[in-house]
N, C-alpha and C positions, 0 to 999 in steps of 0.2 A: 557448446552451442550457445551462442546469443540471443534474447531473448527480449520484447519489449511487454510490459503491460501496464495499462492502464486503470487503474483501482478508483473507484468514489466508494466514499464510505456516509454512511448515513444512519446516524445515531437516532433510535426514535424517542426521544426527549426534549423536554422546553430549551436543557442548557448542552445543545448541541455538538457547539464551536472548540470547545473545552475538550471534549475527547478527541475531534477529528485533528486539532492542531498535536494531540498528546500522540497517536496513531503517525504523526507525519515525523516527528520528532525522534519517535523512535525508528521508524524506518529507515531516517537516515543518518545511524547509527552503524548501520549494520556496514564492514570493508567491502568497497569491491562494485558497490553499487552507484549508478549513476540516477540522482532524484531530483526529477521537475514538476515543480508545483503549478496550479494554476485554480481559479476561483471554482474550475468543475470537475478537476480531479487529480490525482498523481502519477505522473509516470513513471516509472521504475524502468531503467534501463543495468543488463547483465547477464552474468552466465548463468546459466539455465539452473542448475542448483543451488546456487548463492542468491538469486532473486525467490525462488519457489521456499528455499528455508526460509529465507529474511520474511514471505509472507506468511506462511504457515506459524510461526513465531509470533508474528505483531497481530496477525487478526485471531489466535488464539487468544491475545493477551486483552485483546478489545470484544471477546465474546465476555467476557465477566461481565461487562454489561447490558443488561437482558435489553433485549431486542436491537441488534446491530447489526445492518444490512450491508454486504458487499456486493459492488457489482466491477467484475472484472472483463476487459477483453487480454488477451495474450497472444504474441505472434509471434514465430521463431525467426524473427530478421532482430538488427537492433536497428531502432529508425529514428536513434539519435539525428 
């Protein structure tokens, strides 16, 4: 199954920019995945496991920074 979702990620610190571009970088890292950037958030476009590890992995790796807020929608179409 296909999947689309859309992730903002919101670092609560003065030097923001710095981990949300490091979070983008690695997500689109991960095979398989289709990623659209935009000033308000990312979109992840893929198969339903491939997208849910690739986050489960990157926002794991962005919680070592205390206080790191995600906010997701996800919807089982891809609306590439």
């Amino acid at each position: 199954m296909d999947i689309s979702v859309e992730v903002s990620y919101y670092p609560l610190k003065v030097e923001y920019i710095a981990p949300i571009k490091d979070f983008i970088a690695r997500i689109n890292k991960h095979d398989g995945l289709t990623v659209q950037t935009n000033h308000m958030s990312t979109q992840i476009f893929g198969e339903y496991h491939a997208v849910m590890q690739a986050l489960t992995d990157e926002i794991y790796k962005s919680f070592e920074l205390p206080h790191s807020i995600f906010v997701m929608k996800i919807i089982n179409a891809d609306l590439r």
